[in-house]
N, C-alpha and C positions, 0 to 999 in steps of 0.2 A: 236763425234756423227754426225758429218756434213755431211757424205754419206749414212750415215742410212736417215735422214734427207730428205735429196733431192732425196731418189728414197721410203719409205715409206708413208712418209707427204708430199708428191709432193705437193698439193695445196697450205699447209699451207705456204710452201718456196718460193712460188711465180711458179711453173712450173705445167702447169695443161696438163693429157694426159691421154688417155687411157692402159690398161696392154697392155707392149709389149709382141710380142711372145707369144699369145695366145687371142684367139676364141673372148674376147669379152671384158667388161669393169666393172668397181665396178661404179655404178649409185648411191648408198645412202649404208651404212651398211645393212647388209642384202638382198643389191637385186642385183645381179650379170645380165649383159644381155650381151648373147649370139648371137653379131652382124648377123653370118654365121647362122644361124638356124632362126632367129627371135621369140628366145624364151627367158625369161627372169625369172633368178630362184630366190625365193623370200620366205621371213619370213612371214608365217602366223601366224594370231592371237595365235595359240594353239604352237608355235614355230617349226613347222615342217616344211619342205622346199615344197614350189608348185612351179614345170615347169609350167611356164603359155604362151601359145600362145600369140605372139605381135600382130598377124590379127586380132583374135576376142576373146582372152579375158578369154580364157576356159583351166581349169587345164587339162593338160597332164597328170601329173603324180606327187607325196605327198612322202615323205620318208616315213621313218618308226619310225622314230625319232627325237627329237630336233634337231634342227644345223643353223648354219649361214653360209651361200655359201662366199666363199671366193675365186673361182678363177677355171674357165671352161678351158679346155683344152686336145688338143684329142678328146677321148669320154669320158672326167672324169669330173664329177664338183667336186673342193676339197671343203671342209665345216669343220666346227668347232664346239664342244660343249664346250663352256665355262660355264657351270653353276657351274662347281667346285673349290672351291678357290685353289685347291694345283694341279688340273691334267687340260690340256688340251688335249681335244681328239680331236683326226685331222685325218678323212677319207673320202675316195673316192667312190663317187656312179657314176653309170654309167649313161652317160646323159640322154639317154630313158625311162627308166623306175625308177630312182634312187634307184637302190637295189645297196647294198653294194660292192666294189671291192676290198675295205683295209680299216684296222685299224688301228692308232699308236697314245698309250696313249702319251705324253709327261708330266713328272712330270715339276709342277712350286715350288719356293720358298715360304716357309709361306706369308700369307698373301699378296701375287701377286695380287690378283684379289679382293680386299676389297678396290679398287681405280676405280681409269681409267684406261680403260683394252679395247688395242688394238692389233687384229691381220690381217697381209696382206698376201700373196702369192704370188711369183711371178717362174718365169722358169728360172732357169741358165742350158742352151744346157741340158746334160739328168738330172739335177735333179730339184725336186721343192723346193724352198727355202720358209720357213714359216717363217716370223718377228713377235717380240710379242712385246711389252711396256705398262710398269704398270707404272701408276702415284699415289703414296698415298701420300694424304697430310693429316697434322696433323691435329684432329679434338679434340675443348675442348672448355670447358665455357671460359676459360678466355686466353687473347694475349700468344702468345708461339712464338720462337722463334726457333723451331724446323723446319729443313728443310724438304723441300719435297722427299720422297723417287723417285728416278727412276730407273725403271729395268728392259733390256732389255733381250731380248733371239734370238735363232732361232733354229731350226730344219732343217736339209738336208735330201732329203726323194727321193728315186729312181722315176724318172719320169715314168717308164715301169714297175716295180713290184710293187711301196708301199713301200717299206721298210727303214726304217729307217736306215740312213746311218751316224748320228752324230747329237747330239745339245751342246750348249753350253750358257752359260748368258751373253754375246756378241754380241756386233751386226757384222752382217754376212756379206760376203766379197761381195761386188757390182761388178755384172758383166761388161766388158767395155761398152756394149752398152748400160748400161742403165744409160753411165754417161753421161748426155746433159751440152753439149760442148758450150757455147753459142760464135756466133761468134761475133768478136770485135766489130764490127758496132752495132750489136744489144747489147752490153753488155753495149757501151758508149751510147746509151741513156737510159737504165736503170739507170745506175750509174749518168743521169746526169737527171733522176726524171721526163724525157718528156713523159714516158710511162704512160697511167692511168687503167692499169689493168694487171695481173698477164700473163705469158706468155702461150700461149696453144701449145701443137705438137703435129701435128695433119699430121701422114705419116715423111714427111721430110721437113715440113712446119713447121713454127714458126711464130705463129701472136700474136698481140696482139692488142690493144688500142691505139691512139694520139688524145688529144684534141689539136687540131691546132685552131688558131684565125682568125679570118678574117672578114671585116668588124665592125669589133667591135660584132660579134659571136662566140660563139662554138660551132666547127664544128665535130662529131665524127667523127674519119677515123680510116681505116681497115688496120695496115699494117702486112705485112707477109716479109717474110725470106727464103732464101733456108736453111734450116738447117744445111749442108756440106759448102758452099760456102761464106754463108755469104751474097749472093747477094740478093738486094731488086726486089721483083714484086712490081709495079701498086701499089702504095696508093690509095684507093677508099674512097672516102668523103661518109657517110653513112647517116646522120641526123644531124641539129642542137638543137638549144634547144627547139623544140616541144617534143622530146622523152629525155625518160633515159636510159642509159646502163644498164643491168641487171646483165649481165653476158653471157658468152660462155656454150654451152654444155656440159655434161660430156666429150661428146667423140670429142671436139673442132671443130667438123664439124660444126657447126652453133653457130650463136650470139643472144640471146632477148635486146630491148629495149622496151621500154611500155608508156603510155601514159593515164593520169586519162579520163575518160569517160561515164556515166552510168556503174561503175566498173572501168575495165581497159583494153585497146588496147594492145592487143600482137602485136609488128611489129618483123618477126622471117626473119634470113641472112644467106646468106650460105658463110663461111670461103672461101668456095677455090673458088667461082664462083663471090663475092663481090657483089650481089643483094638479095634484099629483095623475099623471097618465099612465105610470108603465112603473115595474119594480121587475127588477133579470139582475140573476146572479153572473159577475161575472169575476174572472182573476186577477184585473186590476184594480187598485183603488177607482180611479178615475181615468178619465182619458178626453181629449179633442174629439167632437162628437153632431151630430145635428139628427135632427129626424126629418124621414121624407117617407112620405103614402107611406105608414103602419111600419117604420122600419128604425130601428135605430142605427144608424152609419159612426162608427167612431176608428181612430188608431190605434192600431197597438203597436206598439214600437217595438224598434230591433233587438233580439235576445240572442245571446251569444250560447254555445252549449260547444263542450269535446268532443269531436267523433273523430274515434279513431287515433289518440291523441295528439289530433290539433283543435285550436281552438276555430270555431268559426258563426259567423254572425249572420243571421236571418234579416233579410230588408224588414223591413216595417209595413203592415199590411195595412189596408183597407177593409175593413169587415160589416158586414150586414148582420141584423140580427135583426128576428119579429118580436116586435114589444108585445103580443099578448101572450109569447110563449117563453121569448129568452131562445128561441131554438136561431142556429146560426144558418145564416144562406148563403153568403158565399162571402168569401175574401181574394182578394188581392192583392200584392206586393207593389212597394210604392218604389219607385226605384231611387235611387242616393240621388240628391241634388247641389253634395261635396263635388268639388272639381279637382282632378290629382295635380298638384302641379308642381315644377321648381322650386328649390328654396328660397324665398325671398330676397332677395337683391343679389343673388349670386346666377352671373350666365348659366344657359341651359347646358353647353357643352362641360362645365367643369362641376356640376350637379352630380353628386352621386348620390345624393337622398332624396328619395321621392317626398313631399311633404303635403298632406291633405290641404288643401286651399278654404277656408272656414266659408260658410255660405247662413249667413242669419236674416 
């Protein structure tokens, strides 16, 4: 499962990067953004997809139905409806307006989706390849020793018609380019633990993280990679210990570190340029984040508050904010992309707890 691995669960393996070979990038489950248009297509609360303008904030254009965006390219955004435990349905609306362009159910095995239940997209030359992985673990009052189920799939589906061209419950062949190559220099100091953060590529660039010493401080520095060559740019010293690293952008062009404050200081970097662009206070340490035209786009996750003495939980928005001012321009609610469902292995008719269905 090691190439599924490092091109599905890219972050979780240590290599962080935008979708190659196509239009734009997966920002958080459910919200796909369309670097070249600067529009960003997203889960609404009522689970229907909204195009939403990155300038100012305003829905373009709402399907017609449930689905989770999974992957823009062309004029097509692909999406998914997963609310079925035995069928995946996987089609193509057109990026303007999202009316329909293709359907193609894919059956899954019993009980697929009564776990953790993930799916990706990505482009092999003319066709689109879909990856799926179900996690069920065993669920019971008392210690068990029963393993965890894992079970993968994919679909091959014509890049230019829609059509379904093969699936299988295997994981699907990795195109070459999207196997990163890490060149020896940069590999020996991973392997030798000097790195303090997961690698980003970003173009043909590979940067990551060094806490180097000096003076008896720690110093964060920026280093990058040609990703062909191997050969090092310019180490750039970034901040000692007044800030913290937060993390790199989705789409590796930029770095946060922060800093407590009345709230917290945003100090925001740009990967290929090694200088600070923007500082904005805001109330979270950090957060999943990218910039697009003078804007910084990041989440703020779900906050629970009393009213009225019940307890109850705000979706997770989407937020824009101007990096030269920190002033906020608009937000949106992302909608849940948990799926309620029966409790695992027990029929629907003798169910009487509803149980959240995990989605990672």
């Amino acid at each position: 499962m090691k190439s599924f691995c490092l091109l599905v669960l890219a972050v979780a393996c240590g290599i962080v990067g935008a979708q190659r070979n196509a239009l734009g990038f997966e920002f958080a489950q459910g919200v796909i953004v369309d670097t070249l248009h600067s529009i960003v297509y997203m889960m609404n609360p009522e689970r229907s997809i909204d195009a939403v303008s990155l300038s100012a904030g305003e829905v373009i254009a709402t399907s017609g139905r449930g689905a989770k965006p999974l992957l823009v390219y062309d004029n097509v955004l692909l999406a998914t409806d997963e609310t079925q435990t035995d069928l995946l349905s996987i089609f193509g609306l057109n990026t303007k307006d999202l009316k329909p362009r293709f359907h193609v159910d894919l059956p899954l095995p019993n009980l697929v989706q009564t776990g953790s239940f993930y799916a990706s997209a990505w482009i092999d030359s003319n066709e689109i390849i879909v990856g799926w992985r179900s996690i069920r673990r065993p669920t019971s009052a008392i210690p068990t020793h029963e393993p965890t189920h894992v079970t993968v799939g994919f679909a091959r589906i014509d890049r230019s018609t829609g059509r379904l061209i093969a699936t299988g419950q295997d994981e699907p062949s990795v195109p070459q380019t999207y196997q990163v190559k890490l060149p020896d220099a940069v590999r020996k100091l991973a392997h030798e633990g000097a790195l303090a953060s997961p690698f980003c590529w970003l173009d043909n660039i590979i940067a990551a993280i060094q806490y180097v010493e000096k003076d008896g401080h720690k110093i964060v520095t920026l280093r990058r990679w040609d990703r062909h060559t191997g050969e090092g740019l310019p180490a750039v010293s970034l901040f000692g210990d007044e800030l913290s690293f937060r993390g790199f952008s989705r789409d590796c062009r930029n770095l946060l570190a922060s800093r407590g404050g009345d709230g917290w200081i945003w100090h925001i970097y740009s990967v290929v340029r090694g200088i600070q662009i923007a500082e904005i206070r805001n109330s979270l340490p950090g957060a999943e984040f990218f910039v697009s035209e003078g804007k910084l786009i990041y989440e703020s996750p779900a906050m629970g508050a009393a009213i009225y003495g019940r307890f109850r939980v705000a979706s997770p928005r989407l937020v824009a904010v101007e990096l030269n001012t920190g002033r906020e321009l608009w937000g949106r609610p992302v909608g849940e992309t948990v799926n309620v469902g029966p409790y695992p292995g027990n029929p629907p008719s003798r169910s009487t707890t509803q149980i959240p269905t995990e989605r990672k």
